[in-house]
MARKE-838710 format. One record per residue: residue in three letters; x, y, z of N, C-alpha, C in turn. Coordinates in steps of 0.1 Angstrom, whole numbers, plus 2048, in hexadecimal, padded with zeros to 3 digits. Layout:
ALAXYZXYZXYZ...
//
This chain:
UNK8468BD80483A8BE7FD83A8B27F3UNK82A8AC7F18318A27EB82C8A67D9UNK82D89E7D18268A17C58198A37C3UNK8138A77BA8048A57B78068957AFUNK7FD88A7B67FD87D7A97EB87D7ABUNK7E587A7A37D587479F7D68677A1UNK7D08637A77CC8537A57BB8567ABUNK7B88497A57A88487A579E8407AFUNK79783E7B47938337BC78982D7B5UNK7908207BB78B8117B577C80F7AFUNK77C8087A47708047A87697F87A2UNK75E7F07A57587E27A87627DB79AUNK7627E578F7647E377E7727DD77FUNK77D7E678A7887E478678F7D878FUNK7857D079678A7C579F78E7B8794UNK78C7B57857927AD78379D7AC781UNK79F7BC77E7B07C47767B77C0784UNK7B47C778F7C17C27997BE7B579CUNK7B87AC79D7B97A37A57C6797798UNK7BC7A078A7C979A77F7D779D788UNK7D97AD78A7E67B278B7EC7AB797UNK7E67A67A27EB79E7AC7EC7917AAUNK7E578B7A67EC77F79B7F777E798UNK7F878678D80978B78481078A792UNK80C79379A8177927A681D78C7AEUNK81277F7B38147747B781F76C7B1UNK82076B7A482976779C83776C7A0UNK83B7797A184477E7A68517797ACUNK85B7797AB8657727BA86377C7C1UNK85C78A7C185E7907CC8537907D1UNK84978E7CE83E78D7D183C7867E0UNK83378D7EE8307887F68227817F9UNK81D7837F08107857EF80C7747EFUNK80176D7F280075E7F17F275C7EEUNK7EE74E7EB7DC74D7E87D774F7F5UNK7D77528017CE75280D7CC76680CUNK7DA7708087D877D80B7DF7867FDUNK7DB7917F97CB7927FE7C878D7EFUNK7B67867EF7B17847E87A87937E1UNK79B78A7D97917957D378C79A7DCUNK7897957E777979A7F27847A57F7UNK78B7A47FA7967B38047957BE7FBUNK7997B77EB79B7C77E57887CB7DDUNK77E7BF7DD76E7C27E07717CE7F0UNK7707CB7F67707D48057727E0807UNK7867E17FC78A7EC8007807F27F8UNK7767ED7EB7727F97E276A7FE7E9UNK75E7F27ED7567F87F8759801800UNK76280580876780981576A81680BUNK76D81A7FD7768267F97828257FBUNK78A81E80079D81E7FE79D8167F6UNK79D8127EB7A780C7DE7A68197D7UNK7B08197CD7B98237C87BC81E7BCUNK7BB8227B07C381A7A37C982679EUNK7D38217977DF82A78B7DC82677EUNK7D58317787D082876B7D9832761UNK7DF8297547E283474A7DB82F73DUNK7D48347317CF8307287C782172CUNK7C18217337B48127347BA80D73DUNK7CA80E73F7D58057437D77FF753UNK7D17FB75A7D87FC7677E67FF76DUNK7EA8077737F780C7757FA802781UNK7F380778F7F27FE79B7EA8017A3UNK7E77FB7B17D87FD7BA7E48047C8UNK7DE80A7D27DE80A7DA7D48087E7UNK7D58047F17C58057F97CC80E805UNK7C581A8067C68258107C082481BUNK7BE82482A7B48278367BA827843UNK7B28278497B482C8547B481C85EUNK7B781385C7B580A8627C3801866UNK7C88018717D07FB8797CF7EC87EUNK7D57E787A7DA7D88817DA7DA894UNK7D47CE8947D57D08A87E87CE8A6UNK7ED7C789F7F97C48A18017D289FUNK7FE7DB8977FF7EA8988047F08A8UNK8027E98B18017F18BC80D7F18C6UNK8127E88C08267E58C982A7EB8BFUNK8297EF8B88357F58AD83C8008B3UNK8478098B384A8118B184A81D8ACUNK83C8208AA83B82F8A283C83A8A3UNK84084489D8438518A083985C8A7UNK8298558A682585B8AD8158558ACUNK80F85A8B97FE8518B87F385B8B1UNK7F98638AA7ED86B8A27E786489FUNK7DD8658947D486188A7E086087DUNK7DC8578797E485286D7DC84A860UNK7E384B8557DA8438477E983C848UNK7DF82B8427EA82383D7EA81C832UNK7F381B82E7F68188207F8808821UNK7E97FD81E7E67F08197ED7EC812UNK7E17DF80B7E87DC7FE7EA7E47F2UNK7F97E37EE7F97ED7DF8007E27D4UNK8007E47C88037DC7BF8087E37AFUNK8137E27AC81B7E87A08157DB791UNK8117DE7888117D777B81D7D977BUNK8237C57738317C876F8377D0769UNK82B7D275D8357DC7518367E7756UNK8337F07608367FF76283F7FE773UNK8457F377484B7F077F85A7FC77BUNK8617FD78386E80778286C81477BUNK86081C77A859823776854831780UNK85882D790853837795845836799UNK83C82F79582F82C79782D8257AAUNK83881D7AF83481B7BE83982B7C4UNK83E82F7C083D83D7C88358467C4UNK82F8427BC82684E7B88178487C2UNK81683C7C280B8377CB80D83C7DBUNK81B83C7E28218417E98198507EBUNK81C8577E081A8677E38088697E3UNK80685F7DD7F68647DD7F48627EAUNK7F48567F37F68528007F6861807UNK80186680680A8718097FB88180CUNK7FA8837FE7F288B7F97E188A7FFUNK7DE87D8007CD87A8067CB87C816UNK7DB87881B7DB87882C7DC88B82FUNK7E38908257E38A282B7D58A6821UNK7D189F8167C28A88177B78A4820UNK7BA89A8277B089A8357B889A840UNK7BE8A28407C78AA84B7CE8A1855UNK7D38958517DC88E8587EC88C854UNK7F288C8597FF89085880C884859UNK80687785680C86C860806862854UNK80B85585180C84A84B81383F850UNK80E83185281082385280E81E84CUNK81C81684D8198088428207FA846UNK8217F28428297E78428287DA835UNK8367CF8368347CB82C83B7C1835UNK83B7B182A8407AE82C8507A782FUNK8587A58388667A683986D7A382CUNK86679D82286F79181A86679C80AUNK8617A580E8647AF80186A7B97FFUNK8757B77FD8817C27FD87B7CC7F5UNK8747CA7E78727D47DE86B7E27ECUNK8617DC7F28567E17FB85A7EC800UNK8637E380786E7EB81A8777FA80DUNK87B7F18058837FD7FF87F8067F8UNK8738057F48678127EF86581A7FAUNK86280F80585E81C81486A825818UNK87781E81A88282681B883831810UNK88282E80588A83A7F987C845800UNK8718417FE86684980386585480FUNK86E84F81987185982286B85282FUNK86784482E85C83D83B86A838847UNK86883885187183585986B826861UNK87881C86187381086886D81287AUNK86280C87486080D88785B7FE88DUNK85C7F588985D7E888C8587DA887UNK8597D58908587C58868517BC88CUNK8447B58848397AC88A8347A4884UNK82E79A88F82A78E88181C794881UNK81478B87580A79687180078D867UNK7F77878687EF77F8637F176F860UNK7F576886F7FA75B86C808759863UNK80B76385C81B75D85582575D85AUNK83275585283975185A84775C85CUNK84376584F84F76E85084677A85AUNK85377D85E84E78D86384D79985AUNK8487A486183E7B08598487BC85EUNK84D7C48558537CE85A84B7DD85BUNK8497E58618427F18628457FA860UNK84380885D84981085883F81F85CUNK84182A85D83E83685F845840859UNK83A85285984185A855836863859UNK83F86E85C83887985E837882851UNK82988C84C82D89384282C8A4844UNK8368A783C8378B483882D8BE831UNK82B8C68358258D082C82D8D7821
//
């Protein structure tokens, strides 16, 4: 079972806060992130669409997640545990200051939590190879590797990940 976490969905107001908070990130040495992906108009979209997600504490931005149902054609050689219906866990993004804080797994559980209140049981994700922080959130998280692809023109490869959930 996983925890109760709140997070909020996005909105038009808070696209300058993340797109700040992905900035900051770009900066990063761990940062995978580059000026071509993702920009403003993606996390404009997700708001549109309803999957962006923010962690806010006191005004604060915590971090974003973008939730849906939308699969990569590249999605389709993978290895996954199974062809249900699944939600996948997009772009997500931690503010430095609340980084080692528990906050990417708490984005994790919301994931977790949104896919069993609309009765899906299953989650995908992927990141890319050369973000260790990423792959090892998915791991401590309980996601199981199910393969590896290239994945929007770059040059590293994309690792995948799944999980089935518990009631």
């Amino acid at each position: 079972m996983t925890e109760n976490v709140k997070l909020y969905q996005a909105a038009e107001s808070d696209i300058e806060e993340i797109t700040g908070l992905y900035e900051q990130a770009k900066g990063s040495k761990f940062c995978t992130w580059d000026e071509n992906y993702p920009k403003a108009e993606n996390f404009k979209q997700d708001i549109e669409e309803g999957s962006l997600y923010v962690d806010e504490f006191e005004g604060d931005l915590i971090g974003f997640v973008c939730i849906n149902d939308v699969q990569p054609d590249e999605y389709k050689e993978m290895n996954w545990i199974s062809d249900e219906d699944a939600l996948v866990i997009h772009r997500m993004g931690i503010n430095p200051k609340y980084r080692r804080q528990g906050k990417a797994k708490n984005l994790i559980r919301y994931a977790e939590n949104l896919a069993m209140d609309n009765g899906i049981m299953y989650l995908k994700t992927d990141t890319n190879s050369m973000n260790i922080k990423m792959y090892n959130l998915f791991k401590k998280c309980g996601f199981r590797f199910a393969g590896q692809m290239e994945f929007m023109g770059k040059t590293d490869v994309f690792y995948c990940y799944d999980i089935k959930l518990d009631v």
